[in-house]
C-alpha positions in Angstrom: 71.9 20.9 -4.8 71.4 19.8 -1.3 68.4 21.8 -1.0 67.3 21.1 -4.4 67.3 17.5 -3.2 65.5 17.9 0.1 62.9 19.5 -1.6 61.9 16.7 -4.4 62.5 13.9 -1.1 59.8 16.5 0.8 57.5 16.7 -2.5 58.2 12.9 -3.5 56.6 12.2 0.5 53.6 14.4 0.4 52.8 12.7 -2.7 53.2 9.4 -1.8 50.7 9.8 1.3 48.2 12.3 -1.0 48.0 9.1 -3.1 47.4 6.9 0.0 45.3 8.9 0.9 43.4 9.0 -2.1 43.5 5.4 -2.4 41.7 5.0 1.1 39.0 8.0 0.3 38.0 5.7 -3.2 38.8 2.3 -1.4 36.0 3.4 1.2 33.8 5.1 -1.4 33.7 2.1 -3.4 32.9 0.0 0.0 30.7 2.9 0.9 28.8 2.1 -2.7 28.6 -1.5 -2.8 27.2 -1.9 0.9 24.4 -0.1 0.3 21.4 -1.7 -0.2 19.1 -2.8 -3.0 16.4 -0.5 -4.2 12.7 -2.5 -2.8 11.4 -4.6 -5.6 8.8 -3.3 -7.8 5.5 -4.5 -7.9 4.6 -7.7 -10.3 1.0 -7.7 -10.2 -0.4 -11.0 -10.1 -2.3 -12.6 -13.1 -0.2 -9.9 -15.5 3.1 -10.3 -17.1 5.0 -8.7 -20.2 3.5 -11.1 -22.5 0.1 -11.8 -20.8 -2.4 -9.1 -19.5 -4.2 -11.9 -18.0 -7.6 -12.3 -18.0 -8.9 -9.2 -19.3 -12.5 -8.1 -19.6 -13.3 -4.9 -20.3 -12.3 -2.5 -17.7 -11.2 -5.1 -15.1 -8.1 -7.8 -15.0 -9.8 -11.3 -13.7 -7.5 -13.7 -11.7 -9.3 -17.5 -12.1 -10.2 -19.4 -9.0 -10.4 -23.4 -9.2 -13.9 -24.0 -7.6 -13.8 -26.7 -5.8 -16.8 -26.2 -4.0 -19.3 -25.7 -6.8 -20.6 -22.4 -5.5 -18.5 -20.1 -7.6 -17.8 -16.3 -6.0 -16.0 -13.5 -7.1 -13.9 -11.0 -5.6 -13.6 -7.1 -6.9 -10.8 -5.3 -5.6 -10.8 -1.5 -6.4 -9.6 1.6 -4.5 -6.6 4.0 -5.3 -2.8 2.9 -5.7 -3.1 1.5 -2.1 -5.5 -0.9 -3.3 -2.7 -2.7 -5.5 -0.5 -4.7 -3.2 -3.8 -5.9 -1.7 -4.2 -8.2 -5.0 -1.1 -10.4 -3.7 -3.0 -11.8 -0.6 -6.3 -11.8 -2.2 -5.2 -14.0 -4.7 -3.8 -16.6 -2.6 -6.9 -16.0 -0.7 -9.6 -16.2 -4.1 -7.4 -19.6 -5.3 -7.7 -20.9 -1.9 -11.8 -20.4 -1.5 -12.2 -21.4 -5.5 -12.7 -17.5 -6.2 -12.5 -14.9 -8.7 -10.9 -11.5 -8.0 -11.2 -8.9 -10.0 -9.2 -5.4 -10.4 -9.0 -2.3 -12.3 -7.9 -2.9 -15.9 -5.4 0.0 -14.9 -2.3 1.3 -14.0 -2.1 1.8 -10.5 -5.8 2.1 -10.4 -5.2 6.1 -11.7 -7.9 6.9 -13.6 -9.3 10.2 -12.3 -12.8 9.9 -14.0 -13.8 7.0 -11.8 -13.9 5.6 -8.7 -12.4 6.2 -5.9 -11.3 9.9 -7.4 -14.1 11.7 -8.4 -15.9 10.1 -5.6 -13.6 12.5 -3.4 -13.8 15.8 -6.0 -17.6 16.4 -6.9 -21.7 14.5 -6.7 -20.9 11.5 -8.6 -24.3 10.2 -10.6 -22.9 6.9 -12.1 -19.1 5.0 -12.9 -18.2 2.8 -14.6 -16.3 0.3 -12.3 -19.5 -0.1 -9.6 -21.7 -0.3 -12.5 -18.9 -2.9 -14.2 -19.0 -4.8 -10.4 -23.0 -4.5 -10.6 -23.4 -6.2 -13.7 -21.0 -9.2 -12.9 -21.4 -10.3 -9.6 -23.4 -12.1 -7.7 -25.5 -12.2 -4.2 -22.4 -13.6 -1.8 -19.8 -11.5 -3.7 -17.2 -9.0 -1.6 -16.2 -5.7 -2.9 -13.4 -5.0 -1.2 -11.7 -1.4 -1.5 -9.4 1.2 0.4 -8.3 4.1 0.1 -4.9 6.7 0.8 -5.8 8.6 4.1 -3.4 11.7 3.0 -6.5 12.0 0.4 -8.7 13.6 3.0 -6.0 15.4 4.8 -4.0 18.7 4.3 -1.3 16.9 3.6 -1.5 13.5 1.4 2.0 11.8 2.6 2.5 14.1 5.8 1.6 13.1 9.6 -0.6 15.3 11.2 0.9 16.2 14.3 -0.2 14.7 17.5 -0.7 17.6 19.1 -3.1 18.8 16.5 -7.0 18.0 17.0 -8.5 18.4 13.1 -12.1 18.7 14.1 -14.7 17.9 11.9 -14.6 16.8 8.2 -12.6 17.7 5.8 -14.4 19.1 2.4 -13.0 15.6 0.1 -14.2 13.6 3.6 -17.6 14.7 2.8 -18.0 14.6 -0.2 -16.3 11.0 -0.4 -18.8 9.9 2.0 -22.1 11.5 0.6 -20.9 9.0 -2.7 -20.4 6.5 -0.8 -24.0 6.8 0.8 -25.7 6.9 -2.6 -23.5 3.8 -4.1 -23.6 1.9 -1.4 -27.4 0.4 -1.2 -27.0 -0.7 -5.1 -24.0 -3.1 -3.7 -26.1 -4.0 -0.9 -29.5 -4.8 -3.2 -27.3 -6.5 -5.2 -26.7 -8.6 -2.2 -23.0 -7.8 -2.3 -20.6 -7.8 0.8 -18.8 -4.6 1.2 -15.6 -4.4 3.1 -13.8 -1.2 3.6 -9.9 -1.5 4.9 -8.4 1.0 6.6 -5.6 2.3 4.9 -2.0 0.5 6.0 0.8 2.9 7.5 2.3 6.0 6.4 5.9 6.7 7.2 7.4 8.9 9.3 7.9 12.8 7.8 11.5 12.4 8.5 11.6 9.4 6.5 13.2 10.8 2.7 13.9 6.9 1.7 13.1 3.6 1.8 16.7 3.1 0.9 17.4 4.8 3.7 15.7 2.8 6.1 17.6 -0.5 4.5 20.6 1.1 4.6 20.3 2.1 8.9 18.8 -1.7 9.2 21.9 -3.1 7.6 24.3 -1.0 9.2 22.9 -1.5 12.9 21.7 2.7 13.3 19.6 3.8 14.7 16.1 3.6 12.9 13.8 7.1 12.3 11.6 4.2 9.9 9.4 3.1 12.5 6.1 4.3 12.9 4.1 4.9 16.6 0.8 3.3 16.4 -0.8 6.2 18.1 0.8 8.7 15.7 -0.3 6.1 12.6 -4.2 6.4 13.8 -4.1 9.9 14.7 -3.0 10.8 10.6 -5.7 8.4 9.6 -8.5 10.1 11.5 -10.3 11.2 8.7 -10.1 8.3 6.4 -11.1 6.0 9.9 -14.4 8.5 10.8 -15.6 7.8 7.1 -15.3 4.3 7.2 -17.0 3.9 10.5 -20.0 6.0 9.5 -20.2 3.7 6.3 -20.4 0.8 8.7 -22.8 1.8 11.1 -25.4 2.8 8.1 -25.4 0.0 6.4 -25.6 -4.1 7.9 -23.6 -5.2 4.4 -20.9 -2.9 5.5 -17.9 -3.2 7.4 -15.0 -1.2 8.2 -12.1 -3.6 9.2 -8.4 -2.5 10.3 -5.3 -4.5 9.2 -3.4 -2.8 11.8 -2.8 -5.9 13.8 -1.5 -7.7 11.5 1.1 -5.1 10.2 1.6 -3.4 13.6 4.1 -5.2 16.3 4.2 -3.8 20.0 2.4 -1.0 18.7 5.1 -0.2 16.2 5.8 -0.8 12.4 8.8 -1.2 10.6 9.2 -1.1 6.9 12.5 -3.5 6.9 11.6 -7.0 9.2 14.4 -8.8 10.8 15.1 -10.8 8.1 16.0 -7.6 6.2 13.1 -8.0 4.0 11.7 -4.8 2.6 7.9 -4.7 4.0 7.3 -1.2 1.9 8.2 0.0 -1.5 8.5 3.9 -0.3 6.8 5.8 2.0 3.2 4.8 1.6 2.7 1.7 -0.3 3.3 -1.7 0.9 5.9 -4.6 -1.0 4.6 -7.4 -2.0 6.0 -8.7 0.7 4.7 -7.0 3.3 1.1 -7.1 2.0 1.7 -10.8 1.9 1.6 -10.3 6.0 -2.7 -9.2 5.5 -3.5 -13.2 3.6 -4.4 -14.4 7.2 -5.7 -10.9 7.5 -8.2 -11.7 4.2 -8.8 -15.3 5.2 -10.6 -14.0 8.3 -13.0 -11.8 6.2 -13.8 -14.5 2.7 -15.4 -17.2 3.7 -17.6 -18.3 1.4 -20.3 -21.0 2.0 -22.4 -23.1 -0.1 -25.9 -21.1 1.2 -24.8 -18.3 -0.2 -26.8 -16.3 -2.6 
């Protein structure tokens, strides 16, 4: 009986600290769960809502300026998915100058008939959205557009090595640029100014998450979010030669770099000390980070009353 006893008082133990135990693991699990962070808000493309597409006409959305100066001008935004968060400064920066700005009619700017994605796959004869921007704007306008480096590179959301020297073009480099030289002079006879931005930064390979990065910035670990300046330019080598070639050919053209403006010490961060998400995932800017580029955008539009 004695024994008996000892053994249920042994059991009776070991269960009482297994359950303990298990009360700690799901205690922490839970705390483990509820610290982590937020997923990065999703776009909410200006000038569109649920219940209003906005201004729509025909294969463009159309955000209204004020015109306060009596010398209306319009903006027209285009480029690939990258091109999207650059709406939210742009339209602080159209309202501000009494502007227009125009985008893509589409989803994330994905339709693979038009520009900028068969400009990188094939001779392009015509499209729709530079004839659409051809048709509607006027001498003094800006076309504006950008474009995902990883496009032109082996890899579209990898960093090239450092160490690695890609010499000469890439195939989709030339061809992207041999467009770009036939559409180009019918923007600049149509007395539009062209502004090409350099692509904003791509996060580190070993970066899985944004979520992740959140999640190191809010527990105080150490970061592998940041990006090197150096390392940032070096992936965008391609995308940058393009640009620059673009600019030097044509006096309507110019290649600008929002790097400054994004870039801190040389380094980038997608969460800011405030714990603000400045990226939505690896490649794409919040709309809070691209709200960083409106002083960025007020240095390029500035409209004037000779224009035209």
């Amino acid at each position: 009986m004695r024994t008996t006893a000892k053994t249920w008082l042994v059991a009776g133990a070991y269960a009482s600290l297994l359950g303990v135990g298990l009360f700690f693991i799901a205690s922490q699990g839970a705390a483990y769960r509820y610290s982590m962070p937020l997923n990065p808000p999703e776009w909410e493309l200006p000038c569109v809502s649920n219940n209003n597409r906005g201004n729509q006409d025909g294969s463009f959305i159309k955000c209204n300026g004020s015109d306060p100066n009596g010398f209306p001008r319009s903006i027209f935004l285009l480029g690939d998915s990258h091109a999207v968060p650059l709406a939210f400064p742009l339209r602080d920066v159209a309202k501000g100058n009494g502007m227009d700005l125009f985008y893509p009619n589409r989803s994330l700017s994905t339709d693979y008939g038009a520009y900028p994605y068969s400009f990188l796959e094939t001779q392009v004869v015509s499209d729709e959205l530079i004839e659409y921007v051809l048709n509607h704007s006027n001498p003094g306008d800006y076309f504006i557009t950008t474009l995902h480096r990883g496009r032109l590179n082996p890899s579209r959301d990898s960093h090239i090595s450092i160490d690695v020297d890609l010499a000469g073009q890439s195939a989709r480099a030339e061809t992207f640029e041999a467009n770009m030289m036939h559409f180009l002079p019918m923007l600049g006879k149509a007395g539009l100014r062209v502004y090409l931005v350099k692509d904003p930064p791509l996060l580190p390979n070993a970066m899985k998450s944004i979520s992740e990065c959140m999640y190191q910035f809010s527990e105080r670990l150490a970061s592998s979010c940041a990006i090197d300046l150096e390392q940032d330019l070096h992936t965008r080598a391609q995308l940058d030669e393009v640009f620059d070639k673009l600019d030097a050919a044509f006096s309507f053209v110019q290649a600008v770099d929002p790097a400054r403006d994004l870039f801190h010490e040389n380094v980038f961060t997608p969460i800011d000390s405030n714990g603000q998400y400045r990226m939505i995932d690896k490649h794409h800017l919040s709309e809070y980070g691209a709200m960083e580029l409106t002083p960025f955008f007020n240095r390029i539009v500035k409209p004037t009353s000779n224009d035209g």
